[in-house]
VEXKELUM-543884 format. One record per residue (C-alpha): residue number from 1; residue in three letters; x negated, y, z. Coordinates in Angstrom, 1 decimal, decimal comma, always signed. Layout:
VEXKELUM-543884
pos; code; xx; yy; zz
NUM; Ala; X; Y; Z
...
***
This chain:
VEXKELUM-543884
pos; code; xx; yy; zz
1; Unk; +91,6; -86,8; -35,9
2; Unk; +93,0; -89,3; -33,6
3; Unk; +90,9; -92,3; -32,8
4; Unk; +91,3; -95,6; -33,4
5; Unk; +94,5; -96,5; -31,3
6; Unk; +93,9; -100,8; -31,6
7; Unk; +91,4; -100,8; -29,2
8; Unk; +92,5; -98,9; -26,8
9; Unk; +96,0; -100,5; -26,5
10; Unk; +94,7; -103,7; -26,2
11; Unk; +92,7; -102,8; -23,6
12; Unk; +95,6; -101,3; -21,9
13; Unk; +97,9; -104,4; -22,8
14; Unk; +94,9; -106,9; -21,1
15; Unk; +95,6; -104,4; -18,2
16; Unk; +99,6; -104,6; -18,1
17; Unk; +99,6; -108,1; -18,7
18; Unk; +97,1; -109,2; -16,4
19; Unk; +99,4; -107,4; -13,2
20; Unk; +102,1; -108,9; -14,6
21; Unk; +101,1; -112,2; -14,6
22; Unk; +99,5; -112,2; -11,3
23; Unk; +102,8; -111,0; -9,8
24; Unk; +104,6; -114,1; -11,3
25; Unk; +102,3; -115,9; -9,9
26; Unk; +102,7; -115,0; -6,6
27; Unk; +106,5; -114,2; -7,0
28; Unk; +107,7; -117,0; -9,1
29; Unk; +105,2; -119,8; -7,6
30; Unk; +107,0; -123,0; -5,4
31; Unk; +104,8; -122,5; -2,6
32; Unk; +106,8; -125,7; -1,3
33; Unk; +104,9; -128,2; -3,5
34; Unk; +101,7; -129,7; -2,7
35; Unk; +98,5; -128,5; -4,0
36; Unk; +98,8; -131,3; -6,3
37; Unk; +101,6; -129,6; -7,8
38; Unk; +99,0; -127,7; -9,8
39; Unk; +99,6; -124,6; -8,3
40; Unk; +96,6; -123,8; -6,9
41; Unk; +94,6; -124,4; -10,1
42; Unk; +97,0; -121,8; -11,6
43; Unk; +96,4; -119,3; -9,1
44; Unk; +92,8; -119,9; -10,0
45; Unk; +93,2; -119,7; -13,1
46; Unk; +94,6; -116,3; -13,6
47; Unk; +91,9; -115,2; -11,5
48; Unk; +88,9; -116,0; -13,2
49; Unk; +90,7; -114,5; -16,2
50; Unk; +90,4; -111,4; -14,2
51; Unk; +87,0; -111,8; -13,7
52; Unk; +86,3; -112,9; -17,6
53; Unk; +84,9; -116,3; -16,7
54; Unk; +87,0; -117,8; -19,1
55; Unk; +85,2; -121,2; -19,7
56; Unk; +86,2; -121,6; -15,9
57; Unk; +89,8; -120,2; -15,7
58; Unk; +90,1; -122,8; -18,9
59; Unk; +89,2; -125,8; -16,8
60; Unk; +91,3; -124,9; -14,3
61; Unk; +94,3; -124,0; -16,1
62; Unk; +93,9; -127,2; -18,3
63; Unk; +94,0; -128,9; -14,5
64; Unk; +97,1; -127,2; -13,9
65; Unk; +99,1; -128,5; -17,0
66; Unk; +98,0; -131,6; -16,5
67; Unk; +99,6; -131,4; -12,7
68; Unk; +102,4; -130,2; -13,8
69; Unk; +103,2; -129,9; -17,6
70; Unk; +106,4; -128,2; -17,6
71; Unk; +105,2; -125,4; -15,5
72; Unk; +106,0; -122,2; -17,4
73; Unk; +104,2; -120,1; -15,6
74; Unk; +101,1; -122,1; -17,1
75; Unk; +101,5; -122,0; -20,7
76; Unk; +102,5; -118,5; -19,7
77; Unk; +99,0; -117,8; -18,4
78; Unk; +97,3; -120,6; -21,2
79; Unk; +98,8; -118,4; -23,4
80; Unk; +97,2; -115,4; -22,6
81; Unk; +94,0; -117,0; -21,9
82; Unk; +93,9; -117,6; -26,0
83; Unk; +94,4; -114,8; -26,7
84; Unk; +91,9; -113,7; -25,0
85; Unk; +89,8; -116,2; -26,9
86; Unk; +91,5; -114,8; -30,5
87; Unk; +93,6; -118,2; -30,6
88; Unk; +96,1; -116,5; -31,6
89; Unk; +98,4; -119,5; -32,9
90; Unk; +97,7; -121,8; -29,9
91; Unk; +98,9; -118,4; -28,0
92; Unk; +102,2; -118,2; -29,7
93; Unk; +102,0; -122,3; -29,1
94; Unk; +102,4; -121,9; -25,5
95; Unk; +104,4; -118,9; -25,1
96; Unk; +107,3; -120,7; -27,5
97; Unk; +106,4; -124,0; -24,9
98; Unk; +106,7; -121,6; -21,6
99; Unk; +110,3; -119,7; -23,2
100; Unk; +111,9; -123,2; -23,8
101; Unk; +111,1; -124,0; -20,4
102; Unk; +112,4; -120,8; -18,7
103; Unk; +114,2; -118,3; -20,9
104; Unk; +115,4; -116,2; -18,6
105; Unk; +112,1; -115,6; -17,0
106; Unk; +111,3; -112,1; -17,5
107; Unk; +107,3; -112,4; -17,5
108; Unk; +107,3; -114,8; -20,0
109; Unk; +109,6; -112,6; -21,9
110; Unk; +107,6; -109,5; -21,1
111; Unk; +104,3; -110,9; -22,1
112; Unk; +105,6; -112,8; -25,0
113; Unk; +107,2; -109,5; -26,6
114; Unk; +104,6; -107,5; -26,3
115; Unk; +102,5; -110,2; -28,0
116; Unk; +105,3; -110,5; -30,6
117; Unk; +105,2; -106,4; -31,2
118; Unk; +101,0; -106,2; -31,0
119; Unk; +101,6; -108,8; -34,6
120; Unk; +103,8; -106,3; -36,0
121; Unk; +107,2; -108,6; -35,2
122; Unk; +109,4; -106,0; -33,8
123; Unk; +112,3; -107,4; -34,7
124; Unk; +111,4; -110,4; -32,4
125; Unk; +109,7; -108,9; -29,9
126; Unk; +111,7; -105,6; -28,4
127; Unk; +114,6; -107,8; -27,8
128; Unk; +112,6; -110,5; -25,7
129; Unk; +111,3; -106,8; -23,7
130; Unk; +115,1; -105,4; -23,6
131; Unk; +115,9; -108,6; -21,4
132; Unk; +112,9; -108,6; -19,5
133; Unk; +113,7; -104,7; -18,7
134; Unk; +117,2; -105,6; -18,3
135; Unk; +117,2; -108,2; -15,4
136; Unk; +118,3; -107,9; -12,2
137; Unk; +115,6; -110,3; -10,6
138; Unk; +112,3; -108,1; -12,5
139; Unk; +111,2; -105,7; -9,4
140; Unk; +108,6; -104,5; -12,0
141; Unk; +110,8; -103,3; -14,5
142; Unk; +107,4; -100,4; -15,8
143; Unk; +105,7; -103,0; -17,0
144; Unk; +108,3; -104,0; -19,7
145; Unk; +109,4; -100,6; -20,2
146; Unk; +105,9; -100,2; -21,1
147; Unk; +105,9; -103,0; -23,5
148; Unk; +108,7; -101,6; -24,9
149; Unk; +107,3; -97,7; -25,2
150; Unk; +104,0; -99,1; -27,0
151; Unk; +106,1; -101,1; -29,4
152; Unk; +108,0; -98,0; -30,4
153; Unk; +105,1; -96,2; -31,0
154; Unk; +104,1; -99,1; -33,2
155; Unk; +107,2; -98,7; -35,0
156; Unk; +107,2; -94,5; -35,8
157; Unk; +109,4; -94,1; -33,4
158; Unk; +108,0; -91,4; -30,8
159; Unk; +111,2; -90,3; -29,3
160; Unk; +112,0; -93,6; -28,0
161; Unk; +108,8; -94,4; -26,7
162; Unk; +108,7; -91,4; -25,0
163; Unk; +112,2; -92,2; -23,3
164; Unk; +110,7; -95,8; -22,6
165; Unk; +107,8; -94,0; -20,7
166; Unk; +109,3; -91,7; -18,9
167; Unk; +111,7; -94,3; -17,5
168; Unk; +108,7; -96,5; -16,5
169; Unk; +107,6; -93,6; -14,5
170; Unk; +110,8; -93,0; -13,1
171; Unk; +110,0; -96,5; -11,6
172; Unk; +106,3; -96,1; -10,6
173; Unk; +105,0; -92,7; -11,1
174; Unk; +101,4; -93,5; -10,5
175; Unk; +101,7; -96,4; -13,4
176; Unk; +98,6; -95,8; -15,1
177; Unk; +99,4; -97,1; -18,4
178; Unk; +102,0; -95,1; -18,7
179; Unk; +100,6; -92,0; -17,8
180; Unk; +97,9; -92,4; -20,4
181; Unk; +100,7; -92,9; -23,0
182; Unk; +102,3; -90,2; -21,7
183; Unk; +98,7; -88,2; -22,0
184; Unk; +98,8; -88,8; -25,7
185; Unk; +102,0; -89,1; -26,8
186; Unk; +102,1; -84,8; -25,3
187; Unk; +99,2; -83,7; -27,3
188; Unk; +100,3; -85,4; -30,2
189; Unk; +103,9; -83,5; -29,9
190; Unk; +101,8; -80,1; -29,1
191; Unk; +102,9; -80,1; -25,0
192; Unk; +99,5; -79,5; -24,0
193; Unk; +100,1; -78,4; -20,6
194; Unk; +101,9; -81,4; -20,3
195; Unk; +99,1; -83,8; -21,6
196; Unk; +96,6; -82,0; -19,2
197; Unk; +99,0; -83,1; -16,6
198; Unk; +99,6; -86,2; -17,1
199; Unk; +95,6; -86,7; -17,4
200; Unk; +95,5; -85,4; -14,0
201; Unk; +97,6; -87,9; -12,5
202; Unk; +96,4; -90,7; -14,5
203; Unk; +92,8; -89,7; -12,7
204; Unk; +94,1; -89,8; -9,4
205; Unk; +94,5; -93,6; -9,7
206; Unk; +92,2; -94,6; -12,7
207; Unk; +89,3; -93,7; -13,9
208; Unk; +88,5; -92,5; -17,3
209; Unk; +88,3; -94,1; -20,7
210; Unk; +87,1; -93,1; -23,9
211; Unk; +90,4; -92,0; -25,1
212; Unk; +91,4; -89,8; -22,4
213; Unk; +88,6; -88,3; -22,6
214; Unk; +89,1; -87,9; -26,0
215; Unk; +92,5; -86,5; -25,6
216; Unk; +91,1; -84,3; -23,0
217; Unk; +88,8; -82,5; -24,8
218; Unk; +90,8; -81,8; -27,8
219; Unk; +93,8; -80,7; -25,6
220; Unk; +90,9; -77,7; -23,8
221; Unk; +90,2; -76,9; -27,1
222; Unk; +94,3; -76,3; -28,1
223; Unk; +94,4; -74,3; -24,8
224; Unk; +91,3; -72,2; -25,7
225; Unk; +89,1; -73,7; -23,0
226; Unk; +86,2; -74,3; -25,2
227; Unk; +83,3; -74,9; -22,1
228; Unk; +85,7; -77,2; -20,5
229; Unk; +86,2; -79,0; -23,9
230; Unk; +82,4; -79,3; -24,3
231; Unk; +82,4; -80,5; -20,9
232; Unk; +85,0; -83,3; -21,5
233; Unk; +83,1; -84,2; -25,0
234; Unk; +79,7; -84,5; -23,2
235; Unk; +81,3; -87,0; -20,9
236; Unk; +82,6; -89,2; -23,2
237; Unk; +79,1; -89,2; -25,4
238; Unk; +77,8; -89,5; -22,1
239; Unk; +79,8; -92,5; -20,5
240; Unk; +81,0; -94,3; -23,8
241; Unk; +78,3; -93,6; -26,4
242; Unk; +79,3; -96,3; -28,7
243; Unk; +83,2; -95,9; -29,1
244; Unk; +85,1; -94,4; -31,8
245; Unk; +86,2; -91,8; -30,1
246; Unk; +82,5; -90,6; -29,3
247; Unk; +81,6; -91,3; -33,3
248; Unk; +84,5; -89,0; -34,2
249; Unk; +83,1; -86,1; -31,8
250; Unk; +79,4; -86,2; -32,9
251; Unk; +79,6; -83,3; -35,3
252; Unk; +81,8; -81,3; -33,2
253; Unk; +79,2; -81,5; -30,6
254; Unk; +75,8; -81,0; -32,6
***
């Protein structure tokens, strides 16, 4: 019974990649140009991506390469703008455009192997994550290590993506993401002590989503806490009526 995983990833991966390209932006970013440099519209950019006012963070990125085309922190964030939009190809466009221009950059190579792994192209995308992980100059190694545990799990292999996310943590122990993955990854393996865990410190800094939610009320039930599994599934029919998760849980519930 385990929900559709697609969604919930992505949503996730929107989430990782979104922090880390706002920190390259504010870490990688030659604050000694001018505003004409371009960056300024980039800055903007990425934040009405944030907001989902993508029309507008479109405009301004365009503004941006025009300033300053062989700014790789641009196509980086062009890039995930189309995704955003399902372009996929212009997407892999412009994260090709901002490797070339700085392939040791390990946000580009972050966010261009996890895109790489999301199509299914392991063998091109862990290694881009590997280097990103592996660099001395990335002070946010968790979100590669991330990358790196989701892929994994795309690829069957549990184990390492457990190692992956457990190392993230080692890093940043309140890292959401991984704490979520860490949620499921421990009911799944029949830890469920451990999942419950995990989903208690993944709610002291995030709220819920359908899938822990999910995963929480199936792990009450393993434990024998059958009100407080009711309680969890009422919750998610009650907050996210329409997911997947909630369809799966109907019967259960009636």
């Amino acid at each position: 019974m385990r929900p559709d995983p697609a969604k919930k990833i992505k949503r996730l991966v929107i989430c990782l990649f979104t922090l880390a390209l706002t920190a390259c932006v504010s870490s990688t970013g030659n604050t000694t140009k001018s505003d004409d440099s371009g960056d300024v519209h980039l800055q903007l950019g990425v934040r009405y991506m944030n907001l989902n006012k993508l029309e507008v963070a479109k405009e301004n990125l365009q503004l941006a390469l025009k300033k300053d085309p062989d700014n790789a922190q641009v196509h980086n964030a062009m890039a995930f703008l189309y995704e955003k939009l399902n372009e996929n190809d212009k997407a892999r466009d412009e994260y090709e455009t901002a490797l070339d221009l700085t392939p040791d950059d390990w946000s580009v190579q972050n966010n261009f192997g996890r895109f790489l792994c999301d199509r299914g192209e392991f063998e091109q995308g862990m290694p881009l994550l590997t280097q990103a992980l592996s660099t001395q100059l990335n002070d946010k190694q968790w979100l590669a290590l991330t990358n790196a545990g989701r892929c994994q799990m795309a690829m069957h292999q549990q184990q390492k993506a457990k190692a992956y996310f457990r190392q993230a943590l080692l890093l940043n122990n309140s890292y959401a993401p991984a704490l979520l993955e860490m949620q499921e990854i421990s009911y799944q393996s029949g830890e469920y002590w451990a999942a419950k865990g995990y989903l208690q410190r993944y709610l002291s800094v995030a709220e819920h989503t359908s899938g822990t939610l999910w995963f929480a009320a199936q792990t009450e039930r393993a434990l024998g806490n059958a009100e407080l599994a009711k309680d969890y599934r009422n919750l998610l029919l009650e907050k996210f009526p329409l997911s997947n998760e909630a369809k799966r849980i109907k019967p259960v519930s009636q």
